[in-house]
N, C-alpha and C positions, 0 to 999 in steps of 0.2 A: 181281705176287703174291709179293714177297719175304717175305711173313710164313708162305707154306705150306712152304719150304724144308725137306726133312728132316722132314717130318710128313706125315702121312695125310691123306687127303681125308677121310674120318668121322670125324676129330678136328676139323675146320675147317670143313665145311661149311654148319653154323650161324651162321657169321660172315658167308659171302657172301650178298650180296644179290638177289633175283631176283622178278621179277615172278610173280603168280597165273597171267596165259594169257604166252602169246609175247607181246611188245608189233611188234607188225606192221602197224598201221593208227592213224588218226587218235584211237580212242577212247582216252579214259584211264584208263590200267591201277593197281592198288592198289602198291606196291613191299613187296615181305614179308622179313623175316630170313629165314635159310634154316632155320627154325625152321618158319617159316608164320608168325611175326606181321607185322600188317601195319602199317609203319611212316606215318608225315607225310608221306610225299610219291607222286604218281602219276604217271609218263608214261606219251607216247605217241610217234608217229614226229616229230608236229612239234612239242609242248609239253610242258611238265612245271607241275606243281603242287604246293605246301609248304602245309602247315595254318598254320604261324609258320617266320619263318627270322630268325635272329639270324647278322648277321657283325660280328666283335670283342666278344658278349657273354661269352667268358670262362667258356661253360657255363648261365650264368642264364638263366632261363626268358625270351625278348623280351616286350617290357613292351606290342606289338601285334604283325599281323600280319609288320611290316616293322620291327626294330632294330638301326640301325648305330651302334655304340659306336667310337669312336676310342680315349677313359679315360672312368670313370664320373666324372658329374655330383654323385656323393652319393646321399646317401637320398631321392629323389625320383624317381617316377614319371610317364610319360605320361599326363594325363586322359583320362579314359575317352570325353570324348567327340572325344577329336584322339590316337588312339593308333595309329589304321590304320597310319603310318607316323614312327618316331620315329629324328633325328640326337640322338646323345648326346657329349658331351665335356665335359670339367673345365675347356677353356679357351673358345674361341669357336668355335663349331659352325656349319653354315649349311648352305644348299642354291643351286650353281650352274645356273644355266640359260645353256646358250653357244649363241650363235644366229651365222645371217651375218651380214656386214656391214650390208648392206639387210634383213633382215630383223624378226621380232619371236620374245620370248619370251614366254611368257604363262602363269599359271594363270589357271584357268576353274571357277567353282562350278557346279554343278546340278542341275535337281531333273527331276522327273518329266514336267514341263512344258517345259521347256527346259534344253536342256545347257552353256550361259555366260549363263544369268542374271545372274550376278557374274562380274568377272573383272579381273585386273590384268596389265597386257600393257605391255612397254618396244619399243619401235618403235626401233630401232637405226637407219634411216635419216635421221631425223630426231632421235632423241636425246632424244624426250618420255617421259613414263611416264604412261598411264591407269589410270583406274580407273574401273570399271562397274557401273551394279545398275541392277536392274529389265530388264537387255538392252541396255541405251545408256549412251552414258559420260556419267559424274558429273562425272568431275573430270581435268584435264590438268594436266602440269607438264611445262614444257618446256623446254633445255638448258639456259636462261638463268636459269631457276628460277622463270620465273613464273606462276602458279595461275588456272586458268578451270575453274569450277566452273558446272553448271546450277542449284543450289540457291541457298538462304539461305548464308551465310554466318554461325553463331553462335558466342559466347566462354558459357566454362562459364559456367551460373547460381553456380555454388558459389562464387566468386572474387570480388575485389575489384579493378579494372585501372586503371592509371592507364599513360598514355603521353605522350610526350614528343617531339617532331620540329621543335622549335624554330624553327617561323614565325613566331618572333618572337626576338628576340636580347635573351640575359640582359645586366643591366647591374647596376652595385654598389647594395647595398640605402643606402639612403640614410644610416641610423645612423655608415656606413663611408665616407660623403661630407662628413663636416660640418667645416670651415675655420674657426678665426679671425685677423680681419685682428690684424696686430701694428704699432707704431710708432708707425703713423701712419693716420688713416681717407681717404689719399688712394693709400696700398701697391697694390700690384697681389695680387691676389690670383689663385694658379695651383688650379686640382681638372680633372682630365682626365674629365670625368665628362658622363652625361647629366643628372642630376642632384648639386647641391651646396645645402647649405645654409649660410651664409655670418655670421658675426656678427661686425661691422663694431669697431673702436675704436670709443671714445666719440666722438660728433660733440655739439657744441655750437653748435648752428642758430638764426641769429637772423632774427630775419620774413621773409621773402621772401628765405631761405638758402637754397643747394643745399651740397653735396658728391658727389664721383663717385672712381673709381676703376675700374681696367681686371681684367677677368677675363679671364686668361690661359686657355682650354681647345680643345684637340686637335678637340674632337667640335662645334666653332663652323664651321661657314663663312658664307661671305659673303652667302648665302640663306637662311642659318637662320631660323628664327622662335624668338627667345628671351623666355621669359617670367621675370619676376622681379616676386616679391611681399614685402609685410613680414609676417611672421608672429608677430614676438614683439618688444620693447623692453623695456630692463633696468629702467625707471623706468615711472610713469606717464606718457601726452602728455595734455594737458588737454584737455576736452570741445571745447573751441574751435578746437583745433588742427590740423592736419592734415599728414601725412606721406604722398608720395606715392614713390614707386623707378617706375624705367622701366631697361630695357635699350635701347638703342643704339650708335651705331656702329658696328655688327655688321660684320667682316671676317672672313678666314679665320684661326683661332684664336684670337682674342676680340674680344672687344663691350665697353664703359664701363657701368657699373651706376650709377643716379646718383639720391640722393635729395634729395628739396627739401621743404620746409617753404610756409605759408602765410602770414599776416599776423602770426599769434602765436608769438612766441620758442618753439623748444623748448629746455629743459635739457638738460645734457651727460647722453648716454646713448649705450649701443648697440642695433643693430639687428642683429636676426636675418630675414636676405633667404632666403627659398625660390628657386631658378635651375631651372628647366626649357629644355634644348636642343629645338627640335624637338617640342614635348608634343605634336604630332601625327601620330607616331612611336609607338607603342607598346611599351611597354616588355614581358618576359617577365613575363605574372602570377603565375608559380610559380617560378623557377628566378634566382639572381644570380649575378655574380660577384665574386671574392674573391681575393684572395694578396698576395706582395712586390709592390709598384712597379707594379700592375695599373693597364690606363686602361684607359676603355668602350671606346676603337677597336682594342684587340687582340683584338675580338670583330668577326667579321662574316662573313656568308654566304660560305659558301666557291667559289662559283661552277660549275665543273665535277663538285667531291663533293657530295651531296649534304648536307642539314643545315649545320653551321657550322665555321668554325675559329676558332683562336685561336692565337697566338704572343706571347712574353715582348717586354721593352719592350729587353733585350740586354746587361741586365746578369747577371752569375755572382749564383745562386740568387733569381732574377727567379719568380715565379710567375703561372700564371693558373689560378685554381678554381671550377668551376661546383657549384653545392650551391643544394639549396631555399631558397627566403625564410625570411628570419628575423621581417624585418619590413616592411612598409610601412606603417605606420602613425606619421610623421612624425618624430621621432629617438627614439620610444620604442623597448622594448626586448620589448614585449608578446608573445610567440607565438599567443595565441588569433586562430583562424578568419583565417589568412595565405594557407598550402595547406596542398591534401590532402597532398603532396607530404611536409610538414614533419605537419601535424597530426594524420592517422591514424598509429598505433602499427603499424608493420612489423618487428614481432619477432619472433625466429627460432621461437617455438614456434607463430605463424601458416604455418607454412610458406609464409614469405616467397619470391617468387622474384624476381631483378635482371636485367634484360639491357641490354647497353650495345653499343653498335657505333661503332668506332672505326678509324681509318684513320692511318698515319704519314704522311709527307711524305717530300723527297728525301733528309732526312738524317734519322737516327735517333741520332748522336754528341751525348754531353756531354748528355742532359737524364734529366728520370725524368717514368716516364707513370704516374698511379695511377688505377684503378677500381672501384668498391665500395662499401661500407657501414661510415662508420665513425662514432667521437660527436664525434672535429672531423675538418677537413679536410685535415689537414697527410697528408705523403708517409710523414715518416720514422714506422714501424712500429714502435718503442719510446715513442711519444705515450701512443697509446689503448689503455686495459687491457682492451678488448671491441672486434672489429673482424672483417671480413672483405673483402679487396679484393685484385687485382690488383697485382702491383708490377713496374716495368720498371724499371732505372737504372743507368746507366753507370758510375759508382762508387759508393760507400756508403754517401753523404750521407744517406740517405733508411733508410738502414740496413745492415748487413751480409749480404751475398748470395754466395752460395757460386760463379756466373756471371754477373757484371756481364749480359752481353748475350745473356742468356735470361728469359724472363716467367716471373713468379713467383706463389704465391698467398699471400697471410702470412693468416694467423688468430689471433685473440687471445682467448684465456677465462681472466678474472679477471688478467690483466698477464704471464701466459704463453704467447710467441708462437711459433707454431709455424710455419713458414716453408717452402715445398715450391716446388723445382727444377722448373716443369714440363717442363724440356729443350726448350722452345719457342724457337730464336735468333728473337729480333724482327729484321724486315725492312723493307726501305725501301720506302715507296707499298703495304702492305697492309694489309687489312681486318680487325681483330680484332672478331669477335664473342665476347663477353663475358659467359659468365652464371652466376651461385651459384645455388642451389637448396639453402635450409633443408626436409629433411623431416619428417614427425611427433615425430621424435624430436631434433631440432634438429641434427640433424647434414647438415654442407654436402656439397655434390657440385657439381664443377665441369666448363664445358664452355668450349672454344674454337673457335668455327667449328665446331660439332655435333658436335665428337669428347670424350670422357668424359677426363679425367685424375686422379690419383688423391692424396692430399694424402695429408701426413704425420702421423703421432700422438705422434711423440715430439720436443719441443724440440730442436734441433741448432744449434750457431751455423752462423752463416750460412746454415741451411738444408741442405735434403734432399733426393735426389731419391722416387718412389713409384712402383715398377716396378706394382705392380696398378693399371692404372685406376679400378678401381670402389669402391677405396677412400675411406669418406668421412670428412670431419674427426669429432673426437669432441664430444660433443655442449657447444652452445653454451648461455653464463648467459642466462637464462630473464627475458622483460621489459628486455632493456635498448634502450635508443633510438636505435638505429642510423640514422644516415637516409644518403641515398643521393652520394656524392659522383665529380668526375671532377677531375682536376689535371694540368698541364704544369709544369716546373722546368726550368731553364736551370740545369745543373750546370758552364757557363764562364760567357765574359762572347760571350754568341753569343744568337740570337732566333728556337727551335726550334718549329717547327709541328707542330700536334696536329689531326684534322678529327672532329668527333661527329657521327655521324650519327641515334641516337638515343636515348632512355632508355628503359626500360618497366618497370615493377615491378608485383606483384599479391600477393593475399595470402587467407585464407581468412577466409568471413566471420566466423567465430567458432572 
């Protein structure tokens, strides 16, 4: 009582506080100023009661019965219908539950009928977390992260989903396979490819003529089934006439391609051969690959991870790029009705969303990993004047980076790139999960392995770092055709392994 010091009890005694009767038994008693008003709060010998109690509000009235303020949040309030107990802070607020080791935490909903009708409870000895309604659990996840649920399983009606898990392995769109023989129409002809299409010198075939020549390719073995057909000639053959191709002598890495004629002379012309390796093999019907010095066998199920890998062929700025079809429809250049993948509009004012999962290998030295959305496929971030992707890369090739051996996120609106540090060091044998998120207002938000990171708003060379997580890029050009691409670069002369595990994108219907 240092505040009574040197003063009179009749001068102070309206400050002390004192109950209406004695507080001496279990009942709760009113607390009054010594005034007689009766204040917020009542004890008794074993409890006490507050109308509202604020700790850390700074005076303010608490916004329900229960508010812990750490620093205000702003000018926002508890709803009123979740206000009984509110945590408040201007950075990240939360509520701990610490349990034993073997034991669980839980909240519990209920009503008048039953008191954990609902309820989410983390089982610490086993490391699962449920969750409950109607009295029984809904839904498990457990250490490993995997989901048993007793219901349905549904994806929003609102949305548009496309996925990708590549049970089938992309191979180059044909346009990007097409060879012609030079010299001579006996050359060997080399395409590392599942498919090539092939157009021959002129051969000048007289009755009961052959010609052949050898196709050198990587993706032949010696059990292959290779089909080869003629699809086009530079001249007329005359009604009479007849031109036949066959593949054999099939070994490992090439077969002889061999055309012959019938009884009637053909004139000097060339042939245009169709080659399918394997056509009983299917090919990916949405997804190709692309880059420097790329062959179909730096694509293949990657065994142990799950989905695919790829690796360059080992020379310095070697690439391999996996991007939607452009086309299959035979060396034209057509885009309609190829895929969804390529053909529906994923523009950022759909609030587009991307997610990619991606894994290193033993070495992460000397290459660049790109992920995203961009209008081509290249790495280096000075190409496309509208983009949005992941960037890795050990030097600068791919563009200037303020931390070689940190992941980055570049963004591009109208040809100026904004470039953000996410302070991520990429590591060797780990899993990047990958995902942009355009919102209503076309502005991105980015995650890695489910944590938020926050992009930059102002051009910097070589980039920036973005201490607020939840800051989002500023809003992106409206309508432009981003489609979705993945890339590996060999930045020596070395053959860096990249494994994808899968694609997904979705977007709103309208």
């Amino acid at each position: 009582m240092a505040s009574l010091k040197g003063k009179s009890i009749s001068s102070t005694y309206k400050n002390i506080l004192q109950s209406e009767n004695e507080i001496s038994n279990t009942t709760l008693r009113s607390v009054q100023s010594g005034s007689g008003n009766t204040l917020s709060m009542r004890l008794s010998t074993d409890k006490v009661e507050f109308l509202k109690v604020g700790i850390g509000t700074g005076g303010a009235s608490p916004d329900g019965l229960l508010h812990i303020m750490s620093t205000s949040a702003g000018a926002v309030t508890s709803h009123s219908s979740a206000d009984e107990a509110t945590l408040e802070s201007s950075g990240a607020s939360g509520l701990s539950i610490l349990s034993g080791a073997s034991s669980s935490g839980n909240i519990f909903f209920g009503d008048v009928n039953d008191n954990d009708v609902g309820k989410i409870a983390y089982d610490h000895s086993n490391d699962s977390l449920t969750i409950g309604t109607s009295g029984s659990n809904s839904m498990v996840i457990d250490k490993s992260g995997n989901v048993s649920i007793t219901g349905n399983l549904s994806q929003s009606e609102d949305r548009y989903f496309l996925d990708e898990y590549f049970h089938s392995i992309p191979y180059q769109d044909i346009q990007d396979t097409e060879k012609t023989q030079d010299t001579s129409a006996t050359n060997a002809v080399t395409s590392h490819t599942k498919h090539v299409r092939i157009t021959t010198y002129a051969n000048d075939l007289a009755a009961n003529d052959s010609q052949e020549f050898t196709l050198t390719n990587d993706m032949i073995h010696a059990k292959s089934h290779v089909l080869a057909v003629l699809v086009d000639t530079s001249a007329t053959v005359a009604d009479n006439a007849m031109v036949n191709v066959i593949a054999y002598d099939i070994a490992d890495g090439n077969c002889k391609i061999r055309i012959s004629n019938g009884g009637v002379d053909i004139a000097s012309m060339t042939f245009t051969i169709q080659v399918t390796v394997d056509p009983h093999i299917d090919s990916n019907d949405h997804w190709a690959s692309d880059g420097t010095n790329v062959k179909d066998i730096n694509l293949r199920y990657a065994g142990t991870q799950p989905g695919i890998s790829f690796f360059t062929s080992g020379s310095d700025n070697d690439q391999v790029i996996l991007h939607p079809k452009i086309s299959s429809e035979g060396n034209g250049t057509d885009l309609v009705n190829i895929s969804p993948w390529r053909n529906v509009s994923f523009f950022s004012q759909y609030q587009t969303e991307l997610n990619v999962a991606i894994s290193t290998s033993g070495s992460i030295a000397n290459q660049g990993i790109w992920a995203g959305m961009k209008l081509t496929t290249t790495g280096l971030y000075t190409t496309d004047v509208d983009q949005a992707y992941f960037l890795y890369a050990t030097d600068n090739d791919l563009g200037d980076l303020t931390t070689n051996g940190n992941l980055h996120f570049v963004y591009s609106i109208g040809g100026t790139d904004y470039v953000t540090d996410l302070g991520i060091t990429v590591a060797i044998n780990s899993v990047y999960r990958l995902k942009l998120s355009f919102d209503e207002n076309r502005k991105i938000s980015v995650f890695v392995n489910g944590v938020q990171y926050g992009l930059v708003t102002s051009a910097t060379a070589g980039g920036a770092t973005q201490s607020v997580a939840t800051t989002k890029s500023l809003a992106m050009t409206s309508g432009t055709g981003l489609v979705p691409v993945v890339g590996l670069q060999a930045l020596s002369a070395a053959s860096p392994f990249l494994y994808i595990h899968f694609i997904k994108i979705s977007r709103t219907l309208a």
